[in-house]
C-alpha positions as CSV (number, residue, x, y, z in Angstrom):
1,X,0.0,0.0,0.0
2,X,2.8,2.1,1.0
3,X,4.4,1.7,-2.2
4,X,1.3,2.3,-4.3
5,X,0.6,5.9,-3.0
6,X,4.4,6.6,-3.3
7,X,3.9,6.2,-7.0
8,X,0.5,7.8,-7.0
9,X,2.3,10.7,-5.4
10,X,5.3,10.6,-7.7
11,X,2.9,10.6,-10.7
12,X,1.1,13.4,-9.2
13,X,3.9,15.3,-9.0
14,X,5.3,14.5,-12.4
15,X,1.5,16.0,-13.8
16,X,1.7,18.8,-11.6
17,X,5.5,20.0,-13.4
18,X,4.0,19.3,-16.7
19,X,1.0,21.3,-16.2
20,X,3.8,23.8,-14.9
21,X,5.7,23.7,-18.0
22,X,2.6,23.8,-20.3
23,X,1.6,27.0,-18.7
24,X,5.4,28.3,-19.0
25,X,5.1,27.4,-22.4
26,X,2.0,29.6,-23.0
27,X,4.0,32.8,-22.4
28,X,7.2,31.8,-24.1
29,X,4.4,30.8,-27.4
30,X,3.0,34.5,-27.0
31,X,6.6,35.6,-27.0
32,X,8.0,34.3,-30.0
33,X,4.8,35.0,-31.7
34,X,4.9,38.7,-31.0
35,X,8.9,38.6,-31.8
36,X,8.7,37.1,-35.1
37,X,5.9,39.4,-36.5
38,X,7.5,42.4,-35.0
39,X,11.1,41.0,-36.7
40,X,8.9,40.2,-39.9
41,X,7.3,43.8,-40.5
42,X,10.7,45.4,-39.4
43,X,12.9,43.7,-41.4
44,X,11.0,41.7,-44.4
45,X,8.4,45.0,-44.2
46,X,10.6,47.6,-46.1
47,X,11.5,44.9,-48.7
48,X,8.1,43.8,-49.1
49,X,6.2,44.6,-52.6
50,X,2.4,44.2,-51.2
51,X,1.3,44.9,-54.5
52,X,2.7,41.6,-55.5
53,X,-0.6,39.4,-54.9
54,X,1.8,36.5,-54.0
55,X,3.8,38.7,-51.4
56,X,0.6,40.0,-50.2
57,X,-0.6,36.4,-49.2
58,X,2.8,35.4,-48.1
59,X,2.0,38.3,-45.1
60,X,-1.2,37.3,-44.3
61,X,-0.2,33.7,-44.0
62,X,3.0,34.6,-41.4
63,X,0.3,37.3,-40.0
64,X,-2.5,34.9,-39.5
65,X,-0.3,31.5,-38.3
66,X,1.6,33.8,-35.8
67,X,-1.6,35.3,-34.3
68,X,-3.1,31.8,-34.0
69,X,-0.3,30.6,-32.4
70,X,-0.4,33.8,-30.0
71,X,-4.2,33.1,-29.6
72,X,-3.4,29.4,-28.6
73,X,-0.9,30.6,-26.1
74,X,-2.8,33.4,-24.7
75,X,-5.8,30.9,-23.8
76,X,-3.5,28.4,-22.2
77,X,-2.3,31.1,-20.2
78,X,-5.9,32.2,-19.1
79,X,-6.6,28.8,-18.4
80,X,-3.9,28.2,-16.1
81,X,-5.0,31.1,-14.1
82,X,-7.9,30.0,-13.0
83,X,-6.5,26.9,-12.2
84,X,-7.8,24.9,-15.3
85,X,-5.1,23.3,-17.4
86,X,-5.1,19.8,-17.8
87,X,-2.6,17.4,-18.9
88,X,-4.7,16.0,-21.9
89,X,-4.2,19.9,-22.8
90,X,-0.6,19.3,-23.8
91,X,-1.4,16.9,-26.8
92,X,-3.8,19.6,-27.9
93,X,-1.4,21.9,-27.3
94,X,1.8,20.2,-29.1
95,X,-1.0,19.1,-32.4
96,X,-2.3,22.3,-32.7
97,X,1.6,23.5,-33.0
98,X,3.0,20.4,-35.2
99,X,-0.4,21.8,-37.2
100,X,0.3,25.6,-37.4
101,X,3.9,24.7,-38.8
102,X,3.2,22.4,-41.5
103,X,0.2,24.5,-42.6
104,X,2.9,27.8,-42.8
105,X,5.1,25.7,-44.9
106,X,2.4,24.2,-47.1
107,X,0.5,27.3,-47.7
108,X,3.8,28.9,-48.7
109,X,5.0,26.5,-50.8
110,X,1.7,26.6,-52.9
111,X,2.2,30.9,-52.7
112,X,5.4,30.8,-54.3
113,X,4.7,27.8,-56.7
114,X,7.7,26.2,-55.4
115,X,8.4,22.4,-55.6
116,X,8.1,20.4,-52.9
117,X,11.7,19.8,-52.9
118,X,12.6,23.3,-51.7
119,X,10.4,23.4,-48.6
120,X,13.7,23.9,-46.8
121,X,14.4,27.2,-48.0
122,X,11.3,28.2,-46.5
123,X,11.8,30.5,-43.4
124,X,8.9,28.9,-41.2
125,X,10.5,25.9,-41.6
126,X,13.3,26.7,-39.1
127,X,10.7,27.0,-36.4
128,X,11.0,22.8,-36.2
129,X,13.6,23.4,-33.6
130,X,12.2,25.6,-31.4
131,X,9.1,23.3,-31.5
132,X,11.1,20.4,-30.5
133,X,12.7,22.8,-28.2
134,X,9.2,23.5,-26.7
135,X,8.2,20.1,-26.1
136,X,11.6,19.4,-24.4
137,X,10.6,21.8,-21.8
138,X,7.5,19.6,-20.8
139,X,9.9,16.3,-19.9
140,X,7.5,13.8,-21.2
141,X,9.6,11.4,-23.8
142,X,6.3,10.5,-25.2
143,X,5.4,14.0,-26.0
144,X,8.6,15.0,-27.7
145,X,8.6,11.4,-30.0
146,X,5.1,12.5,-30.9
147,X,6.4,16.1,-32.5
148,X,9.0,14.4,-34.3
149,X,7.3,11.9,-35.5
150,X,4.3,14.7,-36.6
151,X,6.9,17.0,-38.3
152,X,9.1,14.4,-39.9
153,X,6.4,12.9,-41.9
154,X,4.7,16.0,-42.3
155,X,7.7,17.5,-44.0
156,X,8.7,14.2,-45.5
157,X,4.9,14.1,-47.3
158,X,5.6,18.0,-48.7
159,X,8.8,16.4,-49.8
160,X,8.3,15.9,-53.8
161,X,10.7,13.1,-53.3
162,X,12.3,11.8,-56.5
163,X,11.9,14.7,-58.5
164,X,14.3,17.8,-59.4
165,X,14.8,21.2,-57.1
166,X,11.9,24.0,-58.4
167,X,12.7,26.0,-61.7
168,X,13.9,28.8,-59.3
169,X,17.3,26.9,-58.6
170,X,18.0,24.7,-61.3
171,X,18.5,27.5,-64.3
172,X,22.0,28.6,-63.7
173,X,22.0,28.0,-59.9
174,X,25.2,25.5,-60.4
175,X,25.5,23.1,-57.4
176,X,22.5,24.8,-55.7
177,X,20.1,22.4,-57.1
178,X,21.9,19.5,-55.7
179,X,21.4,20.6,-52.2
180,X,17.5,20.2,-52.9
181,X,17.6,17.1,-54.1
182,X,16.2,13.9,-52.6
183,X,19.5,13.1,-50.7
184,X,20.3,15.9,-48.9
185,X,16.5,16.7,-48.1
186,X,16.0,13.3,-46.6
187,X,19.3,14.0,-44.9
188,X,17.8,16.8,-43.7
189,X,14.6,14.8,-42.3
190,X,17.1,12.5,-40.5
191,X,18.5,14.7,-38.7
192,X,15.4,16.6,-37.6
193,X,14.2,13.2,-36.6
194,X,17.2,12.6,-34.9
195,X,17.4,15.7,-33.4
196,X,13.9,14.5,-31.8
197,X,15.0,11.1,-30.5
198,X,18.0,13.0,-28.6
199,X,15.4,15.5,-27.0
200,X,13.3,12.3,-26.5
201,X,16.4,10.7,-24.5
202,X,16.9,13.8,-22.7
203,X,13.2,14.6,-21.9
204,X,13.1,10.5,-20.5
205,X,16.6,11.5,-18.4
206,X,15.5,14.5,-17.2
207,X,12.2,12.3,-15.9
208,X,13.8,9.9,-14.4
209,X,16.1,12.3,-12.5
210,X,13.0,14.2,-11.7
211,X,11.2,10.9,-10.3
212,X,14.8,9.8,-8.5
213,X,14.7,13.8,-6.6
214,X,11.2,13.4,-5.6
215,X,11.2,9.6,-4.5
216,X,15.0,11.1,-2.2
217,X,12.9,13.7,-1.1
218,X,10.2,11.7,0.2
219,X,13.1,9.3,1.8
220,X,14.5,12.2,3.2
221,X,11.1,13.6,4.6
222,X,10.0,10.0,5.9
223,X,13.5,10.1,7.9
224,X,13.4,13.5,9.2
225,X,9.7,13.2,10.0
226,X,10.5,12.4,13.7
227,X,13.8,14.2,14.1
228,X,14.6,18.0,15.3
229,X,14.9,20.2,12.7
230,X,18.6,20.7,13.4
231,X,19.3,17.0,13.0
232,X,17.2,17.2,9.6
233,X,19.3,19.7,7.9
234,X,22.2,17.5,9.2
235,X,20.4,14.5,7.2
236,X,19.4,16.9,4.0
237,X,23.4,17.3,4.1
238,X,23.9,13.7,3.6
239,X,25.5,13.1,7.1
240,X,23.3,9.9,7.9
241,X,26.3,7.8,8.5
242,X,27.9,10.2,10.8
243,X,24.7,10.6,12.8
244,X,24.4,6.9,13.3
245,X,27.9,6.1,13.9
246,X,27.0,8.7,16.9
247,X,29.1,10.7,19.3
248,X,30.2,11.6,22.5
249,X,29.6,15.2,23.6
250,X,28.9,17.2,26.9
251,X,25.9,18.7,27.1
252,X,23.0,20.3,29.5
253,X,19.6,18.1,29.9
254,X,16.3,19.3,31.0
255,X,13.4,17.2,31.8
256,X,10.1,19.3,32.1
257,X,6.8,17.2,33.5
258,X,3.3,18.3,34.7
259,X,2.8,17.6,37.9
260,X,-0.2,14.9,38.8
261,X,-1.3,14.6,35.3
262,X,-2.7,11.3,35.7
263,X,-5.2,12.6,38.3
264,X,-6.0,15.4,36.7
265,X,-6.9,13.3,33.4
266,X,-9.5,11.2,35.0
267,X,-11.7,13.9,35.1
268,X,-11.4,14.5,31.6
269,X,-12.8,13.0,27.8
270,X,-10.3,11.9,25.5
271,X,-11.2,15.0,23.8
272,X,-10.2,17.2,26.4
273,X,-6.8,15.2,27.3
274,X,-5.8,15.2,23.4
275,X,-6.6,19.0,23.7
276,X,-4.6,19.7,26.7
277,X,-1.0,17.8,25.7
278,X,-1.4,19.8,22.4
279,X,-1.8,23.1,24.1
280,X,1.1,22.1,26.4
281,X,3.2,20.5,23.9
282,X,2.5,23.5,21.5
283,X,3.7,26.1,24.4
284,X,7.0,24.1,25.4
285,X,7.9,24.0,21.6
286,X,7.6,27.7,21.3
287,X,9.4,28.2,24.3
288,X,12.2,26.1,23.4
289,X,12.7,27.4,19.5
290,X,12.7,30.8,21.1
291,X,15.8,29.7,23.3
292,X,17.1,28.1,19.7
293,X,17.7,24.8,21.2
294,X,15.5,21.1,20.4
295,X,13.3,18.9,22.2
296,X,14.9,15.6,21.9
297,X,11.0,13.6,22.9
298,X,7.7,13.8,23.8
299,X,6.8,11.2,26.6
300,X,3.3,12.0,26.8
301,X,3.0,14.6,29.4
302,X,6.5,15.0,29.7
303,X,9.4,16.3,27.6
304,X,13.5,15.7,27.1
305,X,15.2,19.1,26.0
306,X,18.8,19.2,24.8
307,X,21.1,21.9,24.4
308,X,24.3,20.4,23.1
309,X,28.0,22.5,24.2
310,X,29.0,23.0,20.6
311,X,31.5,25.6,20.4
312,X,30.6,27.4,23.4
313,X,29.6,25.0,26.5
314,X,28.7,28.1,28.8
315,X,26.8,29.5,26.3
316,X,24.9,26.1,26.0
317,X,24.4,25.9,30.0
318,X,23.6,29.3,30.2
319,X,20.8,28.9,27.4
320,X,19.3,25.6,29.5
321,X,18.9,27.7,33.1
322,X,17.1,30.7,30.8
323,X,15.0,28.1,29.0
324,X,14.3,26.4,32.0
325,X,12.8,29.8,34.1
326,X,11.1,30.4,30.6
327,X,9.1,27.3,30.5
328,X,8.3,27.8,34.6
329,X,7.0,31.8,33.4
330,X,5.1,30.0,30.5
331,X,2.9,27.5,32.2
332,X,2.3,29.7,34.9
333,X,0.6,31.9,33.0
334,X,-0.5,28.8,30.9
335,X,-2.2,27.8,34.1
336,X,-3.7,31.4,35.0
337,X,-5.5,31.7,31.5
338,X,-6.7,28.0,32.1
339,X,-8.2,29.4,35.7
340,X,-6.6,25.8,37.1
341,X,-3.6,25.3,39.1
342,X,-1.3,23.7,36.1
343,X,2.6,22.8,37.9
344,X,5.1,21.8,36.3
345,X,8.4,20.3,37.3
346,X,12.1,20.9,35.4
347,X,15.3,19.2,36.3
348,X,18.5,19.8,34.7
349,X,21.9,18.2,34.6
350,X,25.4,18.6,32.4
351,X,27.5,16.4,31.4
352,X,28.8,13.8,28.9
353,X,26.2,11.6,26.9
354,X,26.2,9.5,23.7
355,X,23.9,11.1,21.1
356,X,22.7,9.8,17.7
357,X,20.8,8.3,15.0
358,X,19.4,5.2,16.1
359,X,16.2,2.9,13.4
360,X,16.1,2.0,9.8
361,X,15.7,4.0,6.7
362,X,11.5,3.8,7.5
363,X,12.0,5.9,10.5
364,X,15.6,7.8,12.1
365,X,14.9,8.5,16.0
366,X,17.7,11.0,17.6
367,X,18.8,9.8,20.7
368,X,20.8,10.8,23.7
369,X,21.6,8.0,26.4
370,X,24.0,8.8,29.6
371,X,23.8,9.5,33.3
372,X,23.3,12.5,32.3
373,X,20.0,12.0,31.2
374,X,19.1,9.8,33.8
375,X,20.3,12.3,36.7
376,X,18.2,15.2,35.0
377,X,15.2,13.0,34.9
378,X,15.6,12.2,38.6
379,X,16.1,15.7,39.6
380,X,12.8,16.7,38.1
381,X,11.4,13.8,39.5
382,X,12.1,15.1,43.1
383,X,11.2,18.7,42.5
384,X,7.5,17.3,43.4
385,X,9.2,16.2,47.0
386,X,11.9,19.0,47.3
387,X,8.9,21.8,46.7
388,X,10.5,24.0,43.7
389,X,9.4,24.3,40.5
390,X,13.2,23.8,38.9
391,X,15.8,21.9,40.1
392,X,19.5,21.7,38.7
393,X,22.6,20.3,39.5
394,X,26.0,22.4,40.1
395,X,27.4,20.8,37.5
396,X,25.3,22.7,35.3
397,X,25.6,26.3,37.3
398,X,29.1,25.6,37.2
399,X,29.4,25.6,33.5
400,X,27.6,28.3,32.9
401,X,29.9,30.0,35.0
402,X,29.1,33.8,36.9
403,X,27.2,34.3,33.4
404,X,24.6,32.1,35.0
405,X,20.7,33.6,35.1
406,X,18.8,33.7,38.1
407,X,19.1,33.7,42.0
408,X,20.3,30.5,42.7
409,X,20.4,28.9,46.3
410,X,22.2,24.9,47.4
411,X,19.4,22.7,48.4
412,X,21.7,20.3,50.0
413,X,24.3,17.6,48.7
414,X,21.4,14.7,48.1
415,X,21.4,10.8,46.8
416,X,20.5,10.2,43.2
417,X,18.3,7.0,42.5
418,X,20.3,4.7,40.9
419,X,23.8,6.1,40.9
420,X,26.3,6.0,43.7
421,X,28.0,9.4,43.6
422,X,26.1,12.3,45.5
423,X,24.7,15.6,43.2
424,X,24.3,19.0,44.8
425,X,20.9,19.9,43.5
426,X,20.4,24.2,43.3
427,X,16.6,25.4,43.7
428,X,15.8,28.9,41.7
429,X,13.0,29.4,43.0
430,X,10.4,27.7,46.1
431,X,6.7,27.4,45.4
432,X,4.0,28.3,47.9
């Protein structure tokens, strides 16, 4: 299933950039047409003799192909304003072109009387390339075999194959008439055709480059989906090796939990608990961008923030003690607007801890294991007991060094759960 709407999604994609293209197309079509009428009545104008009835004609057939094919780009254009291009539109599109062409070239071959032979002498015919041109620009192989395959044997049936160059470059033209002959003309429909079939390649490399970026981006997205943002632009970079090879590195923990959640939930509808976590979970995420550091995880009602030493451990610590009056400040007023007494607890801790990329490619996790952790998550544990709101080790007052925020105050040298050596745990703050 997973792999179905994967392609579904690729394909819609792939339509959405065609569509794109068409609609690019549309003003470039108006663009040439308006250049080439312009460059026709500047330059062809003053050597024009419109009382000639066969230069006459000659203008209203430049003058009435380019306006149609102004006319057809103009309406694609209006169309993708409002949102109403289609892909079928493109073959519509890329016929009524391969059309507009071959008429221009017919008509003016029966203007001028000339044989069929010198249709390549014949100005419109040099817009083949910047049709193929146009149809590389959709990337749809399909599309640009089709306006080869349209011009070639429309050409090739103009083609009076067989049979001597016009009268106009046979008397006295020397080896003129030679390069209108059958073998250079069909050399000249060979290379127009495989002019197309290299577009064609290109158009299907171009696709399948364009399929491989979008199926790496989903990749990507899928890994980075439950990862920080700074660990994603890590992964955008390529570095997923690195990140699951992992690393030590000191840095400061906090542990942030609402106090007697699960009594205070029992009271309310699933509604009203889903409600509530996102409101919290909401707040402590805006909290913590606005101190530039991550939340490692969400544990329900609880949450692990990190703030790695980088090039500037202080700095780090310094950021964790601010964030961590920040989030006490936030839910308290959190709790005010609420009109209910919301408490939450914070502990933090520095130190050493192995972080990294831990799961398969269907889903990264960043991690960060170490006493570290574990003695931050104790010290919040105990701010219930201890009665403060945040509770922090020295270690982590230390490195931030006099720089440190806030009033701090020694609660006493105390016993960590589950680790031998003694912490001294610093209050900021005591609630009533």
């Amino acid at each position: 299933m997973a792999a179905s709407e994967a392609q579904s999604e690729t394909r819609r994609l792939l339509i959405e950039a065609e569509i794109a293209s068409e609609r690019l197309v549309s003003i470039l079509r108006m663009a040439v047409a308006l250049g080439l009428l312009l460059f026709f009545a500047l330059t062809v104008g003053p050597f024009s003799d419109l009382a000639d009835p066969m230069q006459r004609r000659q203008w209203v057939f430049a003058e009435a192909t380019m306006g149609a094919y102004f006319v057809v780009g103009l309406v694609v254009w209006v169309l993708g304003q409002f949102g109403l291009v289609r892909r079928w539109m493109i073959w519509v599109t890329v016929t009524t072109d391969c059309v507009f062409l071959l008429l221009n070239i017919w008509l003016s071959l029966a203007n001028t009387g000339l044989s069929g032979q010198d249709v390549f002498v014949l100005p419109p015919v040099w817009l083949v390339p910047m049709a193929l041109a146009f149809g590389m620009l959709r990337v749809d192989p399909a599309v640009q075999v089709y306006i080869a395959v349209v011009l070639v044997v429309g050409l090739g049936a103009m083609l009076d194959l067989g049979q001597p160059p016009g009268p106009a470059f046979t008397g006295g033209a020397g080896g003129v008439a030679f390069f209108l002959s059958t073998p250079p003309n069909m050399m000249r429909l060979i290379m127009i055709a495989l002019a197309g079939a290299v577009l064609a390649v290109a158009a299907f490399r171009t696709r399948a480059l364009l399929r491989t970026s979008i199926g790496e981006a989903r990749r990507r997205a899928n890994l980075t989906r439950y990862l920080p943002a700074q660990i994603s632009a890590e992964l955008a970079e390529g570095r997923v090796t690195d990140l699951r090879r992992g690393r030590r590195e000191q840095m400061a923990i906090l542990f942030v939990d609402i106090r007697d959640f699960t009594a205070m939930s029992e009271g309310m509808t699933p509604e009203e608990v889903s409600e509530f976590v996102s409101d919290f979970r909401a707040r402590l995420s805006r909290t913590v961008q606005a101190c530039g550091r991550m939340i490692d995880k969400f544990m329900g009602d609880a949450a692990m923030i990190v703030f790695p030493a980088g090039p500037d451990g202080g700095h780090a610590a310094c950021c964790a003690l601010r964030c961590a009056g920040q989030i006490r400040d936030d839910m308290a007023g959190w709790s005010s607007a609420r009109g209910q007494c919301l408490r939450v607890g914070v502990g933090g801790h520095w130190g050493e801890v192995f972080s990294g990329v831990v799961g398969d490619d269907d889903r990264l996790e960043y991690s960060v294991f170490g006493d570290t952790v574990n003695v931050a998550a104790r010290l919040e544990a105990m701010t219930k007991e201890l009665g403060v709101p945040v509770a922090v080790s020295r270690d982590l007052l230390d490195r931030a060094g006099p720089g440190a925020p806030g009033l701090w105050r020694l609660l006493g040298r105390m016993q960590i759960r589950g680790r031998d050596e003694e912490v001294d745990v610093m209050a900021v703050d005591v609630e009533g």
